[in-house]
N, C-alpha and C positions, 0 to 999 in steps of 0.2 A: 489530534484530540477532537476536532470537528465531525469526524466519523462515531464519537461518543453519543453522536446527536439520537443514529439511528439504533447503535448496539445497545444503550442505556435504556430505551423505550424513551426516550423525551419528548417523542413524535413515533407515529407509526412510520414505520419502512417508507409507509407508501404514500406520505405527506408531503405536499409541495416542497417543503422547506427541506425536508429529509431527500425526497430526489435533487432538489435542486444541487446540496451538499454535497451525494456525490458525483452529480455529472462535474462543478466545481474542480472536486479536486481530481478525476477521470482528464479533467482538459487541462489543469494547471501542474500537479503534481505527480501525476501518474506517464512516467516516460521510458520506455524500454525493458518494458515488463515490471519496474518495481516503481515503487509512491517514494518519495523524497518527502522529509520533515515539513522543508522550507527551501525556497530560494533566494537568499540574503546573506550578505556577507556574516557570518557572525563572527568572524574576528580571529579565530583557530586556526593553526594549520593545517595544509591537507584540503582535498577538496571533500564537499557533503556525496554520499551517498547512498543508495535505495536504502530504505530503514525496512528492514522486515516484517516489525511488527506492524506495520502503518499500511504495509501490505497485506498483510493478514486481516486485518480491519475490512480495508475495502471489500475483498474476497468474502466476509462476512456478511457484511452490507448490502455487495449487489444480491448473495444468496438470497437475504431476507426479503428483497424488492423483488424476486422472481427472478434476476437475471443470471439463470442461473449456467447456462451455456459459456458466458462472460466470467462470471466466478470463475468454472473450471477450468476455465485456458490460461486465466491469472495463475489460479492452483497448483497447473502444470506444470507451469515454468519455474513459480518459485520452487517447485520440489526438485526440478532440475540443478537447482543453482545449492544444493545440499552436497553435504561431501559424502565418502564412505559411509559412515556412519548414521546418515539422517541427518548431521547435525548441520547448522549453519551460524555463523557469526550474528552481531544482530545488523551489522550494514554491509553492502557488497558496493564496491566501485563497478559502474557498469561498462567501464570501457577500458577497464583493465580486467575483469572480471576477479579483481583478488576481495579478501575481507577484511573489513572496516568494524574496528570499535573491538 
């Protein structure tokens, strides 16, 4: 949701606050091409993984801040990670690569 900072306009793109948020979540949540919710027990079974739409978000984000080189390579890969169809689940375990949720 902290990516809402820059997509909602609450700050321009190019706002300290708004870069700061996503180098953030770029260094804490962004790991092996897809964004994770959280890192914290929340109590459910099964392990958390990459959340698409949070994916999607960042790939928005860096577009809006210029990074746009960046976007695309995120871009790539999530499109990669779609089945026949286009379609994708909304979580992928990234190191079994099956879908989640």
């Amino acid at each position: 949701a902290l990516l809402w900072i820059v997509l909602a306009g609450f700050h321009d793109p190019l706002h300290e606050r708004a870069l700061g948020t996503v180098e953030y979540i770029k260094q804490h949540l962004l790991k092996q091409g897809g964004v994770y919710r959280y890192h914290y027990d929340d109590a459910l079974s099964g392990r958390e993984g990459h959340f698409h739409l949070c994916t999607c978000w960042l790939i928005e984000a860096l577009a809006l801040q210029g990074k746009k080189d960046e976007a695309r390579e995120l871009f790539e890969g999530l499109q990669q990670q779609s089945g026949a169809l286009g379609l994708m689940a909304e979580e992928r375990d990234p190191i079994e690569g099956k879908a989640l949720g």
